[in-house]
C-alpha positions as CSV (number, residue, x, y, z in Angstrom):
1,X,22.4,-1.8,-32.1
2,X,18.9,-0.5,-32.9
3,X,19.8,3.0,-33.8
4,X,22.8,1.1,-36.3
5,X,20.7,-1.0,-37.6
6,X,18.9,2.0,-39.1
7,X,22.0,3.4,-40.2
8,X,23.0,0.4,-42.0
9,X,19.3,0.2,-43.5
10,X,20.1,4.1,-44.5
11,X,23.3,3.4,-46.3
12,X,21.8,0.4,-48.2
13,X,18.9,2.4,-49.4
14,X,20.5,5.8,-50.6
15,X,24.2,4.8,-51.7
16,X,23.4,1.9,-53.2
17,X,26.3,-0.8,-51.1
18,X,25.3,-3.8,-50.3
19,X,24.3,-4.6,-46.7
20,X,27.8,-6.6,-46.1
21,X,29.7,-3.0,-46.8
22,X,26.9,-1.2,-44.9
23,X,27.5,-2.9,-41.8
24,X,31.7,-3.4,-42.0
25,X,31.1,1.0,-42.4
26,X,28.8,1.1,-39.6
27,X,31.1,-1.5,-37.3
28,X,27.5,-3.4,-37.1
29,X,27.7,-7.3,-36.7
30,X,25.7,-8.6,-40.1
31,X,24.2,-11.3,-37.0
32,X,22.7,-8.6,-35.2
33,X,21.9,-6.8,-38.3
34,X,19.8,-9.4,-39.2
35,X,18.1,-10.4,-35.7
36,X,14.7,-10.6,-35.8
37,X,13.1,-10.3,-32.3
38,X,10.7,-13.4,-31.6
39,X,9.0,-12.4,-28.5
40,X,5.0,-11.6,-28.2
41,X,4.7,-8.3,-29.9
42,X,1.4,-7.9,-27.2
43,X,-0.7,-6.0,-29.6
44,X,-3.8,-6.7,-27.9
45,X,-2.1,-4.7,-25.0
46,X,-0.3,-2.5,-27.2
47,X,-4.0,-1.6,-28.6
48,X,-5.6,-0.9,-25.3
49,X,-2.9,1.4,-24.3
50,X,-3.5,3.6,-27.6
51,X,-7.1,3.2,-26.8
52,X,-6.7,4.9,-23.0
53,X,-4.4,7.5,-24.3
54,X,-6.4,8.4,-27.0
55,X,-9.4,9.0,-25.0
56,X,-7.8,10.1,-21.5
57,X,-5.0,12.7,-23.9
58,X,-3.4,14.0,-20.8
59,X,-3.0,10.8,-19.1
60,X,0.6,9.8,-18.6
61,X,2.1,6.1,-18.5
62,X,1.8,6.1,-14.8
63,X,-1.6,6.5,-14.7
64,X,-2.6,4.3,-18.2
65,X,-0.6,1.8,-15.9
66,X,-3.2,2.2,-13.2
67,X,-5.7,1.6,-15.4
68,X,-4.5,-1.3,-17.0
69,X,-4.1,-2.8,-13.8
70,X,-7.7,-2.3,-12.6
71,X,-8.4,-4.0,-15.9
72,X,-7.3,-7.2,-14.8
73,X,-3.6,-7.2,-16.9
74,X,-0.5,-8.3,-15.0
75,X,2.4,-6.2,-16.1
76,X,4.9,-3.7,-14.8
77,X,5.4,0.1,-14.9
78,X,8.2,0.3,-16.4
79,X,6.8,-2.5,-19.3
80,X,3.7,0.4,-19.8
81,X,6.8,2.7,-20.0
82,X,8.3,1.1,-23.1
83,X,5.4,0.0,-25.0
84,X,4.0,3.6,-24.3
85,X,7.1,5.2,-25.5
86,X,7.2,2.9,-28.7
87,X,3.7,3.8,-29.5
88,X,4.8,7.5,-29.5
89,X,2.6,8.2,-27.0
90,X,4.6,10.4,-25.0
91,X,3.1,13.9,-23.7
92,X,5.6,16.9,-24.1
93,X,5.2,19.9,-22.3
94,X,4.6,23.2,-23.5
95,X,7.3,25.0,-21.5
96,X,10.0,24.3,-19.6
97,X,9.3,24.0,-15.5
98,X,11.1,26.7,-13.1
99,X,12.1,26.2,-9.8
100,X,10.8,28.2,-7.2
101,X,12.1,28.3,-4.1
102,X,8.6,28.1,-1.8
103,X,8.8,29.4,1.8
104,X,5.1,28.1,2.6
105,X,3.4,29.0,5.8
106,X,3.2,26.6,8.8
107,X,0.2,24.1,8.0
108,X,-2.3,25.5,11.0
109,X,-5.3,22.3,9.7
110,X,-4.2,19.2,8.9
111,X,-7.9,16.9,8.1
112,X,-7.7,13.8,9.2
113,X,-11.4,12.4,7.9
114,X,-13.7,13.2,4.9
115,X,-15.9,16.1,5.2
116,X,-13.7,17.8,8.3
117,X,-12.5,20.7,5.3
118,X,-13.3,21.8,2.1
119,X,-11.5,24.2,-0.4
120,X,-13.0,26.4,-3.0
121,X,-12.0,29.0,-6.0
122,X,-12.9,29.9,-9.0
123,X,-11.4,29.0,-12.7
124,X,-12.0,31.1,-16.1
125,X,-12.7,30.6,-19.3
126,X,-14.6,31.2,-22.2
127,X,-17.0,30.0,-24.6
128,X,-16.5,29.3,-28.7
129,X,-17.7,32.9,-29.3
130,X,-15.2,34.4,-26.7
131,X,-18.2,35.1,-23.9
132,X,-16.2,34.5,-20.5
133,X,-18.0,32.4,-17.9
134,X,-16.7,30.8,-14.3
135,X,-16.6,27.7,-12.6
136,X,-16.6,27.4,-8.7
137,X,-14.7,24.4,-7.2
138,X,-15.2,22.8,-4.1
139,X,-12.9,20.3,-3.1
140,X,-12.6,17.6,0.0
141,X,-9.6,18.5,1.4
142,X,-8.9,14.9,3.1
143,X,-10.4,12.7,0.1
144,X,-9.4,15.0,-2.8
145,X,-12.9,14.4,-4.1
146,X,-14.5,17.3,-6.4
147,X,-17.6,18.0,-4.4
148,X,-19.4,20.6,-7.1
149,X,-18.2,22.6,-9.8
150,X,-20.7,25.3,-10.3
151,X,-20.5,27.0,-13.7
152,X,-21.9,30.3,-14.3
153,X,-21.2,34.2,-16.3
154,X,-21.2,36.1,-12.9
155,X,-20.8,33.9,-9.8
156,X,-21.5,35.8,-6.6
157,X,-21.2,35.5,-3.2
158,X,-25.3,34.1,-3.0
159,X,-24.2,31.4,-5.4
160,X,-21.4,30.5,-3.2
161,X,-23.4,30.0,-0.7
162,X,-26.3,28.3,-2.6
163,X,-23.7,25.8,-3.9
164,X,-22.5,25.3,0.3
165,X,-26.2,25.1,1.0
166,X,-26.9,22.1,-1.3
167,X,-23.6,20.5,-0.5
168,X,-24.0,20.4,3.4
169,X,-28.0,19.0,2.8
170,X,-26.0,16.1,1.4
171,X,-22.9,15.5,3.1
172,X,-23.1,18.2,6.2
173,X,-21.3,21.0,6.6
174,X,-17.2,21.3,7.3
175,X,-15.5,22.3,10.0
176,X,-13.3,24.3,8.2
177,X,-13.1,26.4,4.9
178,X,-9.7,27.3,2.8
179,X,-10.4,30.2,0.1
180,X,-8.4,33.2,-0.9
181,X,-9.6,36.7,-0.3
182,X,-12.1,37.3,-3.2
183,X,-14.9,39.6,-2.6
184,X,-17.4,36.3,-3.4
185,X,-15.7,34.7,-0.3
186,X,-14.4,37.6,2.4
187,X,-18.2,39.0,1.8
188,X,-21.0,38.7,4.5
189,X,-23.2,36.3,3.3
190,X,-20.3,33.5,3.1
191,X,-19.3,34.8,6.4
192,X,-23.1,34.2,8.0
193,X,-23.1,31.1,6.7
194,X,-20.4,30.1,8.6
195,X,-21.0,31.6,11.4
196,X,-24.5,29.6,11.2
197,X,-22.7,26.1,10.2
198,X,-20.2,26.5,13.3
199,X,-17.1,26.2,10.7
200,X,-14.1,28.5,10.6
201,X,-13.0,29.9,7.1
202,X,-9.2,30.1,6.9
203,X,-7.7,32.7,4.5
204,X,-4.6,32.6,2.3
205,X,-2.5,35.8,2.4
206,X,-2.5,38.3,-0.5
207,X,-0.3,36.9,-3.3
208,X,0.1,33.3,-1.7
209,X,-1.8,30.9,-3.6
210,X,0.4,28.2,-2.1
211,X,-1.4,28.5,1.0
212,X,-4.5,27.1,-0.5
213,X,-2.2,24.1,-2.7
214,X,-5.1,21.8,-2.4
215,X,-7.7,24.1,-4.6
216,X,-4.6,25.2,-6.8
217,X,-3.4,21.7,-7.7
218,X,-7.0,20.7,-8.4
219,X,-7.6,23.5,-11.1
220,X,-4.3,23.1,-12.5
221,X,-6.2,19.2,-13.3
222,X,-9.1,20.6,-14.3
223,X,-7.7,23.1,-16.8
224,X,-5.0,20.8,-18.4
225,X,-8.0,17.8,-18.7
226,X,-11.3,19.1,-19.4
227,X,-11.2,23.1,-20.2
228,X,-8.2,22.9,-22.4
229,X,-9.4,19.8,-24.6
230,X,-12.7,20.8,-24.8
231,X,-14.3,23.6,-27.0
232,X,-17.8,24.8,-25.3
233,X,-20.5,26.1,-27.9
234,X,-23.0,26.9,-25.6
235,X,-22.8,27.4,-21.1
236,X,-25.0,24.4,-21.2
237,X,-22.8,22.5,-23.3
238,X,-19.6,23.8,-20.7
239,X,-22.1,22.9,-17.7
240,X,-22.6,19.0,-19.5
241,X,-18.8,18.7,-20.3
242,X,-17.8,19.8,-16.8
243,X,-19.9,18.1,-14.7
244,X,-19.5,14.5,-16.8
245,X,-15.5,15.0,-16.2
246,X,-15.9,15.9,-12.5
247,X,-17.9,12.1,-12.0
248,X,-14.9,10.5,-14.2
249,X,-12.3,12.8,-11.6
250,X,-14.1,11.1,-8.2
251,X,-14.6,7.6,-10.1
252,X,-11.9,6.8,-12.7
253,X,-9.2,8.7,-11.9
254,X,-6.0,8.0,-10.5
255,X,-4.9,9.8,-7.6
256,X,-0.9,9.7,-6.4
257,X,-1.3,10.9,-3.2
258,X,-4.6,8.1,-2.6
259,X,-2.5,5.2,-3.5
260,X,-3.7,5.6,-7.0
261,X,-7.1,5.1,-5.8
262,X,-9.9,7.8,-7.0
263,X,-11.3,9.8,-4.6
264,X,-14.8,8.6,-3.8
265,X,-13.6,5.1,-3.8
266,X,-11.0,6.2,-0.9
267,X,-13.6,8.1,1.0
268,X,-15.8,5.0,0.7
269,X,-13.0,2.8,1.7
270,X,-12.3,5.4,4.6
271,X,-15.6,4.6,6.0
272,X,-17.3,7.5,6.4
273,X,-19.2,7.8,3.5
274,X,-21.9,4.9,2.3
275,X,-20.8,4.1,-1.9
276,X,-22.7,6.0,-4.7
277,X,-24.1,8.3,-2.4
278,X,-22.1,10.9,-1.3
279,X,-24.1,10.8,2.4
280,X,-22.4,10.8,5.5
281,X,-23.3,7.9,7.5
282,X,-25.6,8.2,10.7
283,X,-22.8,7.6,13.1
284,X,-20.6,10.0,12.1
């Protein structure tokens, strides 16, 4: 009925009929054709979802729902859903997915608290002027939590470790480290550091970045909802930017596989980490 009545509204407007003929063309009942909807057109709420979209862009309905919810308003998914798509909010993807068919290796560490493994690579990207520059992240395996995202032009092996350094003064060091086999991690230093920390680094094989998914799912985040929206004039300006939407990542944002909790508030709710802090508590 909706998409006739906009036929009917077409053939009024360019041939001229009247809206009786339109409709008897169209097979449109002139009672329907007429209907006016009298229900709360909730453009307070319609308002607020624009609001979160325009200011989270990559943020689906799923999440804005998540949102909305923390909030305080008491509606449904698939209500987000509707009003979302009416608003024409709707994100469409660039290209098309392909399916792969993934044989992944047997999962050797499973964590099962905060702070038991940690994941790390390293991202790309470039300034307004084209000058490349590199961002290390550290993940929490368990949590999801982005621990650090270092940004630097050349990133070594002593930065790695710097980065490790300061991250175990505050939360103590894993028992277990996922990278891939860059020079910056399969180098000595990282592996003295280890060696000195008591924590086993596990490697992904050449060409298998699915064997570190937890590191390659959180890049995939933090290219499609802070690099690619954002247009860095200086490294200080990319540091500011980065690190602002790594606090909104851990505080704000909604995580599927948390319950659509954000990470630190699951790794405070886990108990073994005391709120705002980031410290590990004395007992564990």
């Amino acid at each position: 009925p909706a998409l006739r009545r906009l036929a009917v509204e077409y053939a009024v407007s360019c041939y001229a009929i009247s809206q009786r003929r339109a409709c008897r063309i169209i097979q449109q009942y002139r009672s329907v054709q007429r209907y006016r909807s009298i229900k709360d057109p909730k453009l307070a709420l319609r308002a607020r979802i624009r609001a979160i979209a325009h200011t989270r862009i990559r943020y689906g309905y799923r999440r804005i729902h998540v949102l909305l919810r923390r909030e305080g308003w008491q509606l449904g998914k698939n209500q987000v859903y509707r009003l979302y798509s009416e608003e024409h909010l709707q994100l469409r993807s660039k290209l098309p997915k392909r399916r792969k068919m993934v044989v992944s290796r047997q999962i050797k560490i499973k964590p099962t608290r905060v702070n038991e493994a940690w994941s790390m690579d390293f991202v790309a990207d470039q300034l307004a002027n084209g000058q490349r520059f590199r961002a290390l992240t550290i993940v929490d395996v368990y949590s999801k939590e982005a621990l650090a995202i270092e940004v630097g032009q050349r990133l070594r092996g002593e930065h790695v470790v710097a980065a490790l350094n300061r991250l175990a003064a505050q939360r103590r060091a894993p028992k277990y480290l996922f990278v891939d086999n860059g020079s910056e991690f399969s180098g000595r230093l990282l592996d003295l550091w280890a060696y000195h920390h008591q924590a086993r680094i596990d490697f992904s094989r050449p060409g298998k970045p699915t064997d570190n998914c937890h590191i390659e799912t959180f890049n995939g985040s933090f290219r499609n909802e802070c690099l690619n929206l954002h247009w860095f004039e200086t490294l200080e300006d990319a540091k500011v930017t980065i690190e602002a939407w790594r606090q909104d990542y851990n505080e704000s944002r909604p995580h599927s596989t948390l319950n659509d909790l954000a990470p630190a508030v699951f790794a405070c709710q886990s108990g073994l980490l005391n709120p705002g802090t980031g410290a590990m508590n004395a007992e564990n």
